[in-house]
N, C-alpha and C positions, 0 to 999 in steps of 0.2 A: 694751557698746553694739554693734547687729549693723553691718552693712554698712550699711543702709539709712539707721539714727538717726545715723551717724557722717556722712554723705555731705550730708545733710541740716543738720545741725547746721553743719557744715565750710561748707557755701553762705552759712548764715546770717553767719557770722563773719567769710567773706572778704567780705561786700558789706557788713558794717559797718564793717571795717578800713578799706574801699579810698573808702565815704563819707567816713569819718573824714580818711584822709590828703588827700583831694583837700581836702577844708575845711582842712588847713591847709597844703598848699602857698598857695592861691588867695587864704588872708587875709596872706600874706609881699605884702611890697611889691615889684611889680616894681622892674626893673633897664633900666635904659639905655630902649630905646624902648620897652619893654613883654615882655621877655623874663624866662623864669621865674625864682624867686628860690629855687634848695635849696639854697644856700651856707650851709651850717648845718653844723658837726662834731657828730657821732651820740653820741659821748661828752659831749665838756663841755656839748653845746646851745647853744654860743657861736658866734654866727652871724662868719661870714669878713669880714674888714675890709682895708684897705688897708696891712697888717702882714703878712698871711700870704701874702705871694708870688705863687706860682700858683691859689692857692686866692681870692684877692682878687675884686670885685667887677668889678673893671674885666677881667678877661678871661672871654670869654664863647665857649663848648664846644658847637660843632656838634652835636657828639653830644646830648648832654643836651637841646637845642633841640629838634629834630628827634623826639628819643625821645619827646618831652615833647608835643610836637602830634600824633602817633598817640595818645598815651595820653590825652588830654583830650578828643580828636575821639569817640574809640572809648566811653568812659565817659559823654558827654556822650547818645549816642545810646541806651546802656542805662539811664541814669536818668532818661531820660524821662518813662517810665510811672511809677515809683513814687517819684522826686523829681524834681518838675519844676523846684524852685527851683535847685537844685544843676546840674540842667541847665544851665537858664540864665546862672547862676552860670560856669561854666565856658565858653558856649560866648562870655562876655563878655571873657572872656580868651584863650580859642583862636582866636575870628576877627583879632583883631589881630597877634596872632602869627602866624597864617597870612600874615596879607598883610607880615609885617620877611621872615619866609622866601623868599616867593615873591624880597623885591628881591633879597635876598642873592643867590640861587640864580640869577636874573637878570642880579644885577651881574658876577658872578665865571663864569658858567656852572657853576661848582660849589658844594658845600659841605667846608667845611673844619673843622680841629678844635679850632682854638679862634684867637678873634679878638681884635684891642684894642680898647680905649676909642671907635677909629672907626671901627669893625668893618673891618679889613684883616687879613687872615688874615697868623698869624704864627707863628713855632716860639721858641715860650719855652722855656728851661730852668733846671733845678732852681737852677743859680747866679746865677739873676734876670736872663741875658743874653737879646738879644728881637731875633729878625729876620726880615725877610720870608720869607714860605710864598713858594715861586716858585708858581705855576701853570698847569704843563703843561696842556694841553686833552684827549689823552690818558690821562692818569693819573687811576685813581679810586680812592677809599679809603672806608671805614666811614663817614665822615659823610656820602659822598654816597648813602650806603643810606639810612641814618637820615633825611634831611632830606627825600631824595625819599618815602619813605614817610610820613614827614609832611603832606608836601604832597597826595599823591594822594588819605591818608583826607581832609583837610579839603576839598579840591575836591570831594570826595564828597557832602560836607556842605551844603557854602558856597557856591561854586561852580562847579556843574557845564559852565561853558563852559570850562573851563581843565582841565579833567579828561582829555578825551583829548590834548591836549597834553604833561600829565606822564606819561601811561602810554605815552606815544610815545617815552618818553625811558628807559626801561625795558630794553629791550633793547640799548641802548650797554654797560649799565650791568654788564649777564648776559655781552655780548661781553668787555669789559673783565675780569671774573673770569677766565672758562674761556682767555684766552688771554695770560696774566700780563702785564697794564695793569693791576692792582688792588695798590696798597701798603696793606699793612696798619701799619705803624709809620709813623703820622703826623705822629708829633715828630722826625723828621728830613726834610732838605728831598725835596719828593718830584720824583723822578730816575730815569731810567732806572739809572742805578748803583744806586741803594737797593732798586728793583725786584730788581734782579739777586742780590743779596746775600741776597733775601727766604725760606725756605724754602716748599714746597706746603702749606702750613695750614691744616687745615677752616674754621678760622675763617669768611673771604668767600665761601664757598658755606652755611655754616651760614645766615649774619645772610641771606643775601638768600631762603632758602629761605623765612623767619619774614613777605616779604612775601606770598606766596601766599595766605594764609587773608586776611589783610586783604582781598583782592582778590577773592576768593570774595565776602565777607562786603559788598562794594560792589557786588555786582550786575556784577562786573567778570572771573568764570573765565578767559575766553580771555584775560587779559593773563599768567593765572600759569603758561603752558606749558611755562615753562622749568624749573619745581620738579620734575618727574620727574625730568627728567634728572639734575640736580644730586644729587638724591639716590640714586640710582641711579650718579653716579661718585663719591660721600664711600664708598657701603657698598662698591665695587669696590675703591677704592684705598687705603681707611683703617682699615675693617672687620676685625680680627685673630679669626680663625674659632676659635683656640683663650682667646683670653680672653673673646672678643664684645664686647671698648674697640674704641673708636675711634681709633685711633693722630692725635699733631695731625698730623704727618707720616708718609706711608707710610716703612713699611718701620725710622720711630722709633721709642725707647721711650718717650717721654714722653706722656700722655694726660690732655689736660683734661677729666675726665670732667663739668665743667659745662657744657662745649659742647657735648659727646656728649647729654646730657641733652634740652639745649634744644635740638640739630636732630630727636631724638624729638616732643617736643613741636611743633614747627615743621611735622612732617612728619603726623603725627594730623591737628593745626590745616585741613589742605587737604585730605587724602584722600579719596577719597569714599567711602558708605559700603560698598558693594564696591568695595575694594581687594584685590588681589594678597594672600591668604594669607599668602603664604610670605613678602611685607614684614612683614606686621603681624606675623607670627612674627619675624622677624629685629630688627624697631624694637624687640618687648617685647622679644628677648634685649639690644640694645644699654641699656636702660633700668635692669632690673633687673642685669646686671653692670656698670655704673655707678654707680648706686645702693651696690652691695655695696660695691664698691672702694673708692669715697668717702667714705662715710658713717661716718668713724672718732670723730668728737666735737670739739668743739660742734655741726658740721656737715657740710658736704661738703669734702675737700681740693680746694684749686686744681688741683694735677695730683698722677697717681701712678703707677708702672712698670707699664707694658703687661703686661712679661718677668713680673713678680712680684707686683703689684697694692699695693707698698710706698708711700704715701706719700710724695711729693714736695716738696711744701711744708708748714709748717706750719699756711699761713691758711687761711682757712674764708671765704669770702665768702657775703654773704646772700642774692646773687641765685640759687644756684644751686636752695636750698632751695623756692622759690615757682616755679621752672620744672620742677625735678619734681614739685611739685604739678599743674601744670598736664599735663607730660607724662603721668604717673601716672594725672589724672582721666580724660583722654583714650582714653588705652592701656584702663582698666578697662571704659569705655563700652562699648568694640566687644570687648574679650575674657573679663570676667568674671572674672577670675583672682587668686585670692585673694594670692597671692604679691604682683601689684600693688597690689591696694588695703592692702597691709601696707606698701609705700613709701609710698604716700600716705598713710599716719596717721602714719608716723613722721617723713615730710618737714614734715607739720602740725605735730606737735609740738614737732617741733626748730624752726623757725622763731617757731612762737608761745610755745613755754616758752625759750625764750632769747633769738632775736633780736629778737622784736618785743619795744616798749620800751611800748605802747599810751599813754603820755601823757608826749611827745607822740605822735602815731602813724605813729612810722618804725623801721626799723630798725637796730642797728649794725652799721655797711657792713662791717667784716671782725670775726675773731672766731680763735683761736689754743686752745691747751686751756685757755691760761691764763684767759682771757676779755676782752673788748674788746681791741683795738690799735688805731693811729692810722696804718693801715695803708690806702691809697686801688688800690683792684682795677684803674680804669681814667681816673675823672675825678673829683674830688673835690667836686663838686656831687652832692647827694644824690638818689638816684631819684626822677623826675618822673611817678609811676602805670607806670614802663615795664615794667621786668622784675618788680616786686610788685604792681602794679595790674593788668597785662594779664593775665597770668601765674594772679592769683585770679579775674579774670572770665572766664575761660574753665573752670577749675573751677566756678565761680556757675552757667556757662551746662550742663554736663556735669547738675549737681545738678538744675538745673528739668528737664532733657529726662528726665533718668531719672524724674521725678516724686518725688524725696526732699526736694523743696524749693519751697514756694511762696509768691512775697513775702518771698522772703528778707531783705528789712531790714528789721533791729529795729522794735518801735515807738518806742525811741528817737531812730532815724533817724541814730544816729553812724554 
């Protein structure tokens, strides 16, 4: 198959995947006020009940929220043109959910990471103990990425009076990062102590980097001014010129090469199309020695030594696979290089010859040599279109601009 029938074909698949899984998030019965339901284990299909603890119904994951209203806003606008039912279908579920966010977000000034029964933000742990989230005004974490990203796609949509309100609120959020106000481990009470304790972790310049293209893509560029920079101190500080990882921490050995991935892809997503050479040079080298390092089988490892390129862990999570797709599509658009589009068929295939399960149409969330585990990467509610839905529609979008792809959904319409 050349480049062209592969890239082509690869469009068609992802926008019938990502039709298919939003059909069945959207036929799950919401939860609580109308909050999404992927409380499902990937293995048995046995959806989570008031038995499995953390995973129960009753507490409900900022993150997944938030994740979850970019990714329906976002798909709801591309299936437009060629399912408009689906559209509507979703945007019948992402308006309401836009407006629980907004109170939340309202009520607390922040968003948090996971709630109870009355949505009051709280720090569960694994031995079913449950106490208040304190809430600094100060301190910000991942879910108030997520959530605020949420909100701004749908005020995009939905309500555009409310739109420069939340992009006004943007730049607390970027101060907060670059000047350690940002906790990354949310399941302890957040504190200037826990702050302190925290290392420099790509992590919160990655996630926030991922809102830029959004912001492009809303007619919104001047609110993304802060993505250069960010990017521009990950490859200063974390960039190791002899392996081309991304260290999580300067100057560590440990390297989550699926983070390193996804700020490649994150950083394509904005660029314009004259960009700085010598980036787009330096993103493909971060991509493809990522790619190498990680990609030992079933999939990509969680982390693996800078020093040595060794393997770290033994899981394999699924998201990392569908954001080198993404990055990968991206990378190939502007550089042509066969070496990338050789990531990308193998990130394709490893993803859809293994992790995708197509019926029903998700993935299993981790994955070992051995195959499946019951192994949860960050929140045990299952992907809501975020990291596999956005992730293939930006590949969708790569395939029609090259012209290898048009009308990419089947006529089946899964």
């Amino acid at each position: 198959m050349t480049g062209v029938d592969f890239i082509g074909e690869a469009g068609r698949v992802y926008a019938d995947a990502n039709a298919a899984s939003l059909r069945w998030l959207l036929a799950r019965p919401l939860l609580g006020p109308g909050f999404l339901n992927s409380k499902q284990n990937s293995i048995t299909l046995a959806d989570y009940s008031s038995e499995d603890g953390l995973r129960a119904p009753a507490f409900t994951y900022g993150w997944i929220q938030g994740r979850g209203l970019e990714a329906l806003v976002t798909h709801a606008a591309y299936f437009e043109a060629s399912d408009p039912d689906l559209a509507r279908s979703i945007d019948a579920v992402a308006r309401p959910l836009y407006g629980i966010l907004q109170g939340l977000w309202a009520r607390h000034g922040h968003a948090y990471f996971c709630y109870d029964a009355d949505l009051e933000p709280i720090i569960a742990a694994p031995n079913g103990s449950i106490a208040p989230q304190r809430q600094p005004a100060d301190i910000y974490t991942y879910s108030d990425i997520f959530v605020l990203k949420g909100l701004i796609a749908a005020a995009a949509r939905y309500d555009r009076g409310s739109l420069d309100g939340y992009l006004a609120q943007l730049p607390a959020l970027v101060e907060a990062i670059e000047t350690g106000r940002f906790q990354m481990d949310e399941r302890r009470m957040l504190s200037t102590e826990a702050l302190a304790a925290e290392p420099d972790d790509i992590g919160p310049r990655m996630i926030m980097i991922g809102a830029a293209g959004m912001l492009n893509r809303i007619g919104r560029p001047e609110a993304a001014g802060f993505a250069g920079r960010l990017v521009a101190h990950v490859l200063q500080h974390h960039f190791d010129p002899a392996s081309k990882l991304l260290r999580n921490v300067p100057n560590g050995d440990a390297c989550n090469v699926g983070h390193g991935i996804e700020l490649v892809g994150f950083a394509f997503d904005y660029l314009p199309v004259q960009a700085d050479p010598a980036l787009v040079t330096q993103l493909q080298a971060v991509l493809l020695a990522s790619f190498n390092a990680g990609f030992t089988g079933p999939g990509i490892r969680l982390t693996v030594s800078t020093a040595t390129g060794a393997p770290q862990s033994p899981y394999c999570p699924w998201w990392s696979l569908p954001e080198t797709i993404r990055a990968a599509a991206l990378c190939y658009e502007r550089t042509g290089d066969p070496l990338v589009l050789e990531v990308w068929r193998k990130a394709h295939e490893a993803f859809f010859g293994t992790f995708w399960r197509g019926t029903p149409p998700l993935a299993f969330q981790t994955m070992t040599e051995d195959g499946p585990v019951d192994y949860v990467p960050a929140t045990p509610d299952l992907d809501p279109g975020y990291h596999t839905g956005l992730s293939l529609l930006a590949a969708i979008n790569v395939a029609e601009r090259m012209g290898a792809g048009r009308s990419l959904l089947s006529n089946t319409g899964a």
